[in-house]
C-alpha positions as CSV (number, residue, x, y, z in Angstrom):
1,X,-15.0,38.0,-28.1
2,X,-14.1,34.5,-26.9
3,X,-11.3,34.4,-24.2
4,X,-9.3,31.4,-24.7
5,X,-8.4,29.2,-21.7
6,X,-4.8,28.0,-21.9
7,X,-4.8,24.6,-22.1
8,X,-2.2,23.2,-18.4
9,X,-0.6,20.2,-19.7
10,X,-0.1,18.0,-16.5
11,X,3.3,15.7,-16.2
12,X,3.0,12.5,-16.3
13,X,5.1,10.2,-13.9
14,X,6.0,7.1,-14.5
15,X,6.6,4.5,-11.7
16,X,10.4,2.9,-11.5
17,X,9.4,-0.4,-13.0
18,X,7.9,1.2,-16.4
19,X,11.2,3.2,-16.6
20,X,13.3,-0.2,-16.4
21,X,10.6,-1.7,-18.8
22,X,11.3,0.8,-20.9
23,X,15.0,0.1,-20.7
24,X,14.7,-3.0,-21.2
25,X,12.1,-2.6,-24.6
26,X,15.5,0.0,-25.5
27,X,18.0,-3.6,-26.1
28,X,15.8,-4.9,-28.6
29,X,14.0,-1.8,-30.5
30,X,15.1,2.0,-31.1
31,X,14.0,5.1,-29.2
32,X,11.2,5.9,-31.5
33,X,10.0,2.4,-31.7
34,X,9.9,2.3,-27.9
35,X,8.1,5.5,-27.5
36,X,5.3,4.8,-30.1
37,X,4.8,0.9,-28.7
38,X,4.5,2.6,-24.8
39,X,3.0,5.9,-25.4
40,X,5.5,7.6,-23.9
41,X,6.9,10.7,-25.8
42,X,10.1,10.1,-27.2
43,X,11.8,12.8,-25.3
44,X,10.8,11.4,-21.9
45,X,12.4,8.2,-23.0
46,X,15.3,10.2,-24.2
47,X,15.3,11.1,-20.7
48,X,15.1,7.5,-19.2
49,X,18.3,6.3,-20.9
50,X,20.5,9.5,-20.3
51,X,19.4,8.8,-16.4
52,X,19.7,5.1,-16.7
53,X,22.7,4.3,-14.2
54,X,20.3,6.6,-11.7
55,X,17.1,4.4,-12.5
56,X,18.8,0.7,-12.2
57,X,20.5,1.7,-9.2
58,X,17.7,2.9,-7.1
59,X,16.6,0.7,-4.4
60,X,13.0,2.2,-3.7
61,X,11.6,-1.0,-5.7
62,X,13.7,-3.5,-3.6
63,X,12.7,-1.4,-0.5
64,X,10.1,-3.3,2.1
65,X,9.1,-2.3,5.1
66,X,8.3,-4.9,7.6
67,X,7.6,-3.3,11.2
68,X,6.4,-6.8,13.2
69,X,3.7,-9.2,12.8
70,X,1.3,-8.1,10.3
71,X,-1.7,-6.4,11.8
72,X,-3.3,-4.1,14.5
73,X,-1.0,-4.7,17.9
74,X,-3.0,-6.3,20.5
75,X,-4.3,-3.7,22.9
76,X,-5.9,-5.9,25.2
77,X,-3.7,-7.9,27.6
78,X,-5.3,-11.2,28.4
79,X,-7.8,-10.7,25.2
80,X,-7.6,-14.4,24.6
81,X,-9.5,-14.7,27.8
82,X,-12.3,-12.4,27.0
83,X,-12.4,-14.1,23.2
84,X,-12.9,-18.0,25.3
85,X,-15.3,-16.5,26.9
86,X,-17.1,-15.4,23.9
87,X,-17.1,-18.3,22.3
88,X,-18.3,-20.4,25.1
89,X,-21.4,-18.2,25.6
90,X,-22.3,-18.3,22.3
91,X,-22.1,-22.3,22.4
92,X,-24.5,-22.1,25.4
93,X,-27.1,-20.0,22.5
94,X,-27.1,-17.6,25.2
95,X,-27.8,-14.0,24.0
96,X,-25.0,-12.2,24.0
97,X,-24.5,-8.1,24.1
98,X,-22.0,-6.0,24.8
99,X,-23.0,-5.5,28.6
100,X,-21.8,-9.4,29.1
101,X,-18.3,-8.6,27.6
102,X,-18.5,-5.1,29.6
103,X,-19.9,-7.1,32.9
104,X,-16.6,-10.1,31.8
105,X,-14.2,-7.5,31.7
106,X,-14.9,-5.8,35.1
107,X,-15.3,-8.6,37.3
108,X,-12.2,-10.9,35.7
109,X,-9.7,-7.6,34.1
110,X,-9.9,-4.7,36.3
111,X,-6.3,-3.1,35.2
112,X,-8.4,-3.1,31.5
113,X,-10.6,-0.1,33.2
114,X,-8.4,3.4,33.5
């Protein structure tokens, strides 16, 4: 005796600009044709146009978020310093390790060290 798994049928979800592409497709082909050309079942675009008013008056597509400058904050006061100093060490073909930058740091930044 076999014992059947039931088969769990996920849902699909469909990002806001698919669901205005669809309603779009809808001014120039019927339901059905829309739903066979996307591969959306027709009841889920039955579902887009009794929502429509909902789905073309969301903002989350318009929405940005813009917090600063793009990027990781500079954490280091003064870094500019420590990155001339890089550079010019480098020029020299000196070999450079962390201790220099670690050695730069204490005798010209001190309020860098907690």
């Amino acid at each position: 005796m076999q014992d059947e798994v039931p088969i769990i049928k996920t849902r699909r979800r469909y990002s806001l600009e698919t669901k205005r592409n669809v309603l779009r497709a809808l001014s120039d082909h019927t339901q059905h044709r829309v739903a066979d050309l996307s591969g959306i079942p027709l009841r889920t675009v039955q579902n887009f146009v009794r929502e429509k008013e909902k789905i073309w008056a969301s903002l989350h597509a318009k929405r940005r978020f813009h917090f600063g400058e793009p990027g990781r904050p500079e954490i280091l006061p003064g870094g500019d310093d420590l990155l001339d100093y890089m550079v010019a060490m480098m020029k020299k073909h000196f070999p450079f390790t962390t201790y220099h930058v670690v050695q730069q740091v204490k005798a010209n930044n001190q309020e860098w060290i907690m």
